[in-house]
KEZATOR-589307 format. One record per atom (N, C-alpha, C): atom name; residue in one letter; residue number from 1; x, y, z. Coordinates in Angstrom, 3 decimals, always signed. Atoms other than C-alpha are relative to their C-alpha. Layout:
N
DOTI   atomo   residuo   num          X          Y          Z
DOTI      CA         A   NUM          X          Y          Z
...
END
This chain:
106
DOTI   atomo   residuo   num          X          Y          Z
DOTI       N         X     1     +0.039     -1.448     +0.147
DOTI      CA         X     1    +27.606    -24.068    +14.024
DOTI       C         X     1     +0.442     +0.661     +1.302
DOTI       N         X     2     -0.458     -0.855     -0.873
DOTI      CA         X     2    +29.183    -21.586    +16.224
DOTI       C         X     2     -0.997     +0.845     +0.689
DOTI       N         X     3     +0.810     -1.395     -0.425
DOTI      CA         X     3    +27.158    -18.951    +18.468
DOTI       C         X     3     -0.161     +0.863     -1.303
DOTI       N         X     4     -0.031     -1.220     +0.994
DOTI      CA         X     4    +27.930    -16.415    +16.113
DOTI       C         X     4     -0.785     -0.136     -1.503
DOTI       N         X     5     +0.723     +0.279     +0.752
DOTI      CA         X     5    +26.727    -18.272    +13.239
DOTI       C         X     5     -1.230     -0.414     +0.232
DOTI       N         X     6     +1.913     +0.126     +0.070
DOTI      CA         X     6    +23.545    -19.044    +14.828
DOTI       C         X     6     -0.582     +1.485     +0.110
DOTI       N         X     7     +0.917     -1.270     -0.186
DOTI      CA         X     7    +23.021    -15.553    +15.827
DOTI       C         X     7     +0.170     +0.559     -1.890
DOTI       N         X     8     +0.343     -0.187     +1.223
DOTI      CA         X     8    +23.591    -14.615    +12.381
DOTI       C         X     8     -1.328     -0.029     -1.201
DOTI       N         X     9     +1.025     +0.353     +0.677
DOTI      CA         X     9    +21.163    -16.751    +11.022
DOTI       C         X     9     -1.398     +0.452     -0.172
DOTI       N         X    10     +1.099     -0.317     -0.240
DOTI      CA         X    10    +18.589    -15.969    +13.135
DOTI       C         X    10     -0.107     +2.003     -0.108
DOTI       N         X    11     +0.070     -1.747     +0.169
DOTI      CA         X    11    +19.138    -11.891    +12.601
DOTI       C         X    11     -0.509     -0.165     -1.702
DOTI       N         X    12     +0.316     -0.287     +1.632
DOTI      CA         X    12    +18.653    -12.862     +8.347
DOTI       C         X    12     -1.148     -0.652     +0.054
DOTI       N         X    13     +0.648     +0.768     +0.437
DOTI      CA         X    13    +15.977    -14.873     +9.430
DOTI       C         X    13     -1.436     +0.868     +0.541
DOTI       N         X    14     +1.198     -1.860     -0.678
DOTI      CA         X    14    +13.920    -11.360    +11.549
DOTI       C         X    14     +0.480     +0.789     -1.335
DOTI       N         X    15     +0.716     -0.709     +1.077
DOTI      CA         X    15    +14.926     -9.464     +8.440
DOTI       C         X    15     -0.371     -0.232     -0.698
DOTI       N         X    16     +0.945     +0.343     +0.852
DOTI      CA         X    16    +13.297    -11.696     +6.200
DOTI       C         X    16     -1.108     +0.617     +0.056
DOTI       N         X    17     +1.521     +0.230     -0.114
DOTI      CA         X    17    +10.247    -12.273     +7.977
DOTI       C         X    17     -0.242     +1.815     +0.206
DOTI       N         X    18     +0.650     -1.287     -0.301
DOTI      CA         X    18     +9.967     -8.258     +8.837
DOTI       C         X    18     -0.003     +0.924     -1.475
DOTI       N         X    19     +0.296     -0.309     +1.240
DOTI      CA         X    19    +10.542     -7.664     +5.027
DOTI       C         X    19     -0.969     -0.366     -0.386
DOTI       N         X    20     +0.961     +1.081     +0.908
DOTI      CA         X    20     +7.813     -9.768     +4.034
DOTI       C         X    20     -1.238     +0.930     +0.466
DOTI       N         X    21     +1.609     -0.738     -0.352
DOTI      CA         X    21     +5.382     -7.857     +6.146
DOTI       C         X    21     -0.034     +1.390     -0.195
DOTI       N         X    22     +0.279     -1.410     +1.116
DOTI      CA         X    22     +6.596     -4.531     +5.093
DOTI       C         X    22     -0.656     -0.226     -1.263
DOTI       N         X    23     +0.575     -0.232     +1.612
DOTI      CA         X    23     +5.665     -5.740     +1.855
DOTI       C         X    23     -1.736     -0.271     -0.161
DOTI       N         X    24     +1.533     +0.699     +0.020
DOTI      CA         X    24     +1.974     -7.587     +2.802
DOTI       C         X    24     -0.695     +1.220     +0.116
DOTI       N         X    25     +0.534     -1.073     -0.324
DOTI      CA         X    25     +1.048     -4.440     +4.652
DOTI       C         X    25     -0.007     +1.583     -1.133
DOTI       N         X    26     +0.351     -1.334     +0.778
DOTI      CA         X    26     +2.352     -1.648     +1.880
DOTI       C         X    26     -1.512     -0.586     -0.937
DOTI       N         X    27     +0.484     +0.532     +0.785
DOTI      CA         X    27     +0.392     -4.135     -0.451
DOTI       C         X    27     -1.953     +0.066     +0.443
DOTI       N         X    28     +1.441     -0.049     -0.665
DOTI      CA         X    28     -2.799     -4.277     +1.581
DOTI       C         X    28     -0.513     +1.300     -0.111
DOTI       N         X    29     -0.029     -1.335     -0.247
DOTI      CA         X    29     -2.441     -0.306     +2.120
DOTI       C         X    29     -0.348     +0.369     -1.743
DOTI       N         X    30     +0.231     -0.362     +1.731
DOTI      CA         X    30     -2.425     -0.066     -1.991
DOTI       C         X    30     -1.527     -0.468     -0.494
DOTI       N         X    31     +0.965     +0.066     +0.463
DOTI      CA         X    31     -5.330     -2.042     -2.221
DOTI       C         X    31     -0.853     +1.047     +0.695
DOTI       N         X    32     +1.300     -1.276     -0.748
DOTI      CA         X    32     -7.475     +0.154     +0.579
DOTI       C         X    32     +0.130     +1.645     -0.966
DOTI       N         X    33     +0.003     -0.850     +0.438
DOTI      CA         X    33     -6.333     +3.154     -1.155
DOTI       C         X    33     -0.364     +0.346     -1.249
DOTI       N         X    34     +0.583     +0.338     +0.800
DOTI      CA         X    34     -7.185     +1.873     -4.411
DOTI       C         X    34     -1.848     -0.009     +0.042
DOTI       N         X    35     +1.340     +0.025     -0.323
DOTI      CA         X    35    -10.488     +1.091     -3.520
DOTI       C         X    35     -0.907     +1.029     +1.327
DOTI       N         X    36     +0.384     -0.990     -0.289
DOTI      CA         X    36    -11.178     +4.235     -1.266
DOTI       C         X    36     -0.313     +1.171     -1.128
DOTI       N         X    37     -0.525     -1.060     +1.728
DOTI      CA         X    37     -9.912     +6.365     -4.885
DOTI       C         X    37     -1.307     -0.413     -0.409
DOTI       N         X    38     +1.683     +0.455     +1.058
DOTI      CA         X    38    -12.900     +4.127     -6.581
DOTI       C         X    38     -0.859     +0.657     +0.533
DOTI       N         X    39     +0.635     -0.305     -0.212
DOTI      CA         X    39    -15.017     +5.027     -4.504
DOTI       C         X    39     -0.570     +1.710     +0.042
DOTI       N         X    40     +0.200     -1.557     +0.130
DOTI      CA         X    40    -14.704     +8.588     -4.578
DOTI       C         X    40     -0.411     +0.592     -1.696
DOTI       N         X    41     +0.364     -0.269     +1.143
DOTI      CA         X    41    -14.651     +8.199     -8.329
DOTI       C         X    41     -1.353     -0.405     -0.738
DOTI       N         X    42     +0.894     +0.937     +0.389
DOTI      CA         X    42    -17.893     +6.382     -8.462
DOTI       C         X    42     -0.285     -1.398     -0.084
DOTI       N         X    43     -0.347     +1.161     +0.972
DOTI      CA         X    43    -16.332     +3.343     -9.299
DOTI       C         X    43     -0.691     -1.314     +0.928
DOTI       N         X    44     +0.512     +0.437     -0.470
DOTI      CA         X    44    -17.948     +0.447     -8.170
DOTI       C         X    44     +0.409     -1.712     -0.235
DOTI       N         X    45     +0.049     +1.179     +0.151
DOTI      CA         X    45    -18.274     -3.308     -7.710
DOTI       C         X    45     +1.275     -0.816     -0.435
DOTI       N         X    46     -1.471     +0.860     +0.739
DOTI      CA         X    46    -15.308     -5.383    -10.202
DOTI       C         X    46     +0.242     +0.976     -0.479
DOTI       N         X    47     -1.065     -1.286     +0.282
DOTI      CA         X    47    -14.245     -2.054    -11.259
DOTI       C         X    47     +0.527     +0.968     +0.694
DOTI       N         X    48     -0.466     -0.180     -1.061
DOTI      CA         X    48    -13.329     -0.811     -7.970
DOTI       C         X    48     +1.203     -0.937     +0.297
DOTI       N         X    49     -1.204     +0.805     -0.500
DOTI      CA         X    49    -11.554     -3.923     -7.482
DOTI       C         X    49     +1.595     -0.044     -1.210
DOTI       N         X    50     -0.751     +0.233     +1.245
DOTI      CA         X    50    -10.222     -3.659    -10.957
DOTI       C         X    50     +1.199     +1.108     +0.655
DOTI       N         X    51     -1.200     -1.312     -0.814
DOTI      CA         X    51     -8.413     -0.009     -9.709
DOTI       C         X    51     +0.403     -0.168     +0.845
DOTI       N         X    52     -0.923     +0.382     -1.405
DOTI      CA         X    52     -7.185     -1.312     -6.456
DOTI       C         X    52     +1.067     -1.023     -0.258
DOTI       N         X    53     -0.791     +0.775     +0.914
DOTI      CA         X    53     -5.700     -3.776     -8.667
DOTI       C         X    53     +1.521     +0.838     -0.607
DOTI       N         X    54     -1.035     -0.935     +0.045
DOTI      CA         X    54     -3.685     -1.316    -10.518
DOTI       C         X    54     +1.057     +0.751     +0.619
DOTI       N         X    55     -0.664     -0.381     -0.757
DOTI      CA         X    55     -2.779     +0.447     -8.142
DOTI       C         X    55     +0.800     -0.468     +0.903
DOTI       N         X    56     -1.250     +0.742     -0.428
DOTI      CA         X    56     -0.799     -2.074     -6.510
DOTI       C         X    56     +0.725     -0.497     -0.659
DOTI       N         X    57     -1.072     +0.025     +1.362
DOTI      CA         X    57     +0.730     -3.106     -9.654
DOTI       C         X    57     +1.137     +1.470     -0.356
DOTI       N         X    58     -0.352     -1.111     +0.014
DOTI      CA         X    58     +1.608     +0.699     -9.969
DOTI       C         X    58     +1.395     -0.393     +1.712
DOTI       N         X    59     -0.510     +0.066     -0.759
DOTI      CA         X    59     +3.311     +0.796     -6.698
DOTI       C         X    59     +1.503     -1.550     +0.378
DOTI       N         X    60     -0.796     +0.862     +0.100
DOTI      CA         X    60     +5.002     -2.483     -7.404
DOTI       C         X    60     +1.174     +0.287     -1.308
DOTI       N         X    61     -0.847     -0.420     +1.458
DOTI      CA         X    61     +6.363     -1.154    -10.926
DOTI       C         X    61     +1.001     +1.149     +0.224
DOTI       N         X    62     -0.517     -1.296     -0.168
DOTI      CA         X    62     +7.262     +2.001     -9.954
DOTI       C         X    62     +0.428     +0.738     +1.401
DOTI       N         X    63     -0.743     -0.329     -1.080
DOTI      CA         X    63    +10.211     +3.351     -7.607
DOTI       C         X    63     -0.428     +1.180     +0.113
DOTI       N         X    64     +0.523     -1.142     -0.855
DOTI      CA         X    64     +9.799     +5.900     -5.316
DOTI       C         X    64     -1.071     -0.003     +1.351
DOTI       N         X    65     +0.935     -0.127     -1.377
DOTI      CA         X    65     +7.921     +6.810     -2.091
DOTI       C         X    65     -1.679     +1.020     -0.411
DOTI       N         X    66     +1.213     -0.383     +0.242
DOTI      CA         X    66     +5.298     +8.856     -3.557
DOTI       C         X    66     -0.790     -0.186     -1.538
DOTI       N         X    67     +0.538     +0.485     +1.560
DOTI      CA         X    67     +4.089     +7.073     -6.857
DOTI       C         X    67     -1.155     -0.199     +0.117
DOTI       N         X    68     +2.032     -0.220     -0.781
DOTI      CA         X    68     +0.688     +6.094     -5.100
DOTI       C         X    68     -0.546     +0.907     -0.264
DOTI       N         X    69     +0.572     -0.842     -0.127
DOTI      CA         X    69     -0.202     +8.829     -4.200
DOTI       C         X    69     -0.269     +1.719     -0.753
DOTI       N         X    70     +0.289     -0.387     +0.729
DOTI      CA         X    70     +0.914    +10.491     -6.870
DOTI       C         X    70     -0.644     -0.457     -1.630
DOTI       N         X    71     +0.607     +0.438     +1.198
DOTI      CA         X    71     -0.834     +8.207     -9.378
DOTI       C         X    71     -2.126     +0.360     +0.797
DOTI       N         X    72     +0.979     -0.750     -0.385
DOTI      CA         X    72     -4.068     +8.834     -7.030
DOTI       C         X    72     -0.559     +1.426     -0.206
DOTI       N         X    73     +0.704     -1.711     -0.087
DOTI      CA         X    73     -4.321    +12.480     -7.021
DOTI       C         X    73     -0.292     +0.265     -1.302
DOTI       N         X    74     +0.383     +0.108     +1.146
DOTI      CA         X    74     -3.948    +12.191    -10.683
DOTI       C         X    74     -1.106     -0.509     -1.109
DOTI       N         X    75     +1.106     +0.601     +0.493
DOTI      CA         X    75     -6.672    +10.067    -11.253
DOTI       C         X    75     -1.236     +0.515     +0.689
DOTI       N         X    76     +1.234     -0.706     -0.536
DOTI      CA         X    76     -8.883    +11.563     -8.954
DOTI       C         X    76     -0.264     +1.780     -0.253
DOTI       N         X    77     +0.479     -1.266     +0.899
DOTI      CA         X    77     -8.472    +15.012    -10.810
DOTI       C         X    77     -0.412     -0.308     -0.992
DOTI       N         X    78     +0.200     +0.665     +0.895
DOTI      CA         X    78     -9.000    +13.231    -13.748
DOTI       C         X    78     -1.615     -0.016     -0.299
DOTI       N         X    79     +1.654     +0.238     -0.425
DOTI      CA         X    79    -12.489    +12.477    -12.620
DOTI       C         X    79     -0.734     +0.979     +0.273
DOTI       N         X    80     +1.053     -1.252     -0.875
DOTI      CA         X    80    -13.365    +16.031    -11.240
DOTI       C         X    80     +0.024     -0.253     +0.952
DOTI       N         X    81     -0.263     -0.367     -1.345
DOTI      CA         X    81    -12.609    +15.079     -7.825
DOTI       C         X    81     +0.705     +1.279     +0.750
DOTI       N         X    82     -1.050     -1.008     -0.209
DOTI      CA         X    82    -11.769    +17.942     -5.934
DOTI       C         X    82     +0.994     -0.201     +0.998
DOTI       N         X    83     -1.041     +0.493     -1.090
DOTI      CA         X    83     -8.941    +16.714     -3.722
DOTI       C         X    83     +1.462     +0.612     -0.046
DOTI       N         X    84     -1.090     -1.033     +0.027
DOTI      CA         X    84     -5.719    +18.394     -2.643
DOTI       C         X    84     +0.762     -1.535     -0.009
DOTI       N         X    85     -0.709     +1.385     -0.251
DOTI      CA         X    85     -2.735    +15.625     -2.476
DOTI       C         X    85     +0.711     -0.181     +1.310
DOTI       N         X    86     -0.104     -0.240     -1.690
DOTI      CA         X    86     -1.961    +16.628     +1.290
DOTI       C         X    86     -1.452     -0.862     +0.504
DOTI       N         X    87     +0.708     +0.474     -0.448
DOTI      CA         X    87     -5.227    +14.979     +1.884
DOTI       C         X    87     -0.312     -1.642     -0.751
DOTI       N         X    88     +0.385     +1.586     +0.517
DOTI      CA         X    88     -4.902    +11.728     -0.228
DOTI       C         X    88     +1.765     -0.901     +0.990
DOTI       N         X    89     -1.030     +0.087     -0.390
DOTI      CA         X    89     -1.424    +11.825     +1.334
DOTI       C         X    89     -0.204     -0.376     +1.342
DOTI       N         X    90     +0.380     +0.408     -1.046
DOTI      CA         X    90     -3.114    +11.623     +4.904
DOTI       C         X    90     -0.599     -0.986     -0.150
DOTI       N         X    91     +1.392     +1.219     +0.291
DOTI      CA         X    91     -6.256     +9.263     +3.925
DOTI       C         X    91     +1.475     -1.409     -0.134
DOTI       N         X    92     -0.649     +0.840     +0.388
DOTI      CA         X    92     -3.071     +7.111     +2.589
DOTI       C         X    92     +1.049     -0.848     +1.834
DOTI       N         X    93     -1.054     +0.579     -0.745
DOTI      CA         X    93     -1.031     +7.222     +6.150
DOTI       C         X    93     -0.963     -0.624     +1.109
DOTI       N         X    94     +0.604     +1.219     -0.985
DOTI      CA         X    94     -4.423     +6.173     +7.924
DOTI       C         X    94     -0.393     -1.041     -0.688
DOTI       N         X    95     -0.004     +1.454     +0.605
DOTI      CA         X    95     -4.640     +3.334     +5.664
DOTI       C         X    95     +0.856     -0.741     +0.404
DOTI       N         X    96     -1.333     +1.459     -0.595
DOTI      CA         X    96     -1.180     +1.928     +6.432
DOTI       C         X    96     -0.274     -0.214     +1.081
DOTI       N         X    97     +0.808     +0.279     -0.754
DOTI      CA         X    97     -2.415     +2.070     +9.672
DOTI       C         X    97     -1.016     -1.361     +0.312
DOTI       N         X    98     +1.054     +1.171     -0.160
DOTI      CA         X    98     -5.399     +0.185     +9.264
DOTI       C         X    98     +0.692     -1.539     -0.830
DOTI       N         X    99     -0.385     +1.064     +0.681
DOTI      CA         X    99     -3.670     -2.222     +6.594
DOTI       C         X    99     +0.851     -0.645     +1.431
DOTI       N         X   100     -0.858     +0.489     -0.795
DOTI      CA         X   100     -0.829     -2.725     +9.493
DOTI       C         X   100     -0.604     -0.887     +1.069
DOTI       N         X   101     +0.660     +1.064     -0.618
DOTI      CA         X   101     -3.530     -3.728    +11.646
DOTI       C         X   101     -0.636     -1.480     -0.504
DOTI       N         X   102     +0.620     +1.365     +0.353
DOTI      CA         X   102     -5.504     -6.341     +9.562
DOTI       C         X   102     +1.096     -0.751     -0.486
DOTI       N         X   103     -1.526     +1.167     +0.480
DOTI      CA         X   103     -1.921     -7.916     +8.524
DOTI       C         X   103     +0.609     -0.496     +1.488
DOTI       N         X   104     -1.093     +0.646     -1.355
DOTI      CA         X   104     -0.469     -8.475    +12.228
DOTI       C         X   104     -1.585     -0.572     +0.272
DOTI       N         X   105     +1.107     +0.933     -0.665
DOTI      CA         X   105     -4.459     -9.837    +13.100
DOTI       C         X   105     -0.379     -1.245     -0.898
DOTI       N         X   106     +0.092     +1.344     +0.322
DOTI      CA         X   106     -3.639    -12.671    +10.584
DOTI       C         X   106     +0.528     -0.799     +0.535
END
């Protein structure tokens, strides 16, 4: 292999691995937000986990940047929560946050 083809390699081989953890971390971030939502809705125990569930299925199904958070706000009016979506919209960007951390401290 040539220089060029090693540097190559190794450039498809950083945007793998930095794809992979965009994806661990949105994924982690879906569940916390999932299971923050439960909690606001009551929801509790294996049906907390059940909706944090969804909601990363949701986010996996469905394109777009604000499908989360707009399947959140929806469900948490749903419930009688009173929540604006500017504030599930924040709660959501200190989650990635925190998700970003417990994914780089594996």
């Amino acid at each position: 292999m040539t220089t060029f083809d090693d540097r190559e390699k190794a450039f498809e081989n950083k945007f793998q691995h930095d794809e992979d953890l965009l994806f661990r971390i949105r994924m982690r971030r879906d569940k916390l937000a999932g299971l923050w939502a439960a909690g606001l809705m009551g929801l509790g125990g294996a049906e907390a986990e059940a909706y944090a569930r969804q909601i990363v299925e949701v986010d996996i199904g469905t394109p777009g940047p604000h499908d989360i958070r707009d399947r959140l706000a929806a469900d948490l009016h749903a419930r009688g929560v009173d929540i604006s979506d500017h504030r599930v919209e924040r709660e959501m960007g200190h989650l990635l946050e925190l998700a970003r951390q417990q994914v780089n401290a594996e």
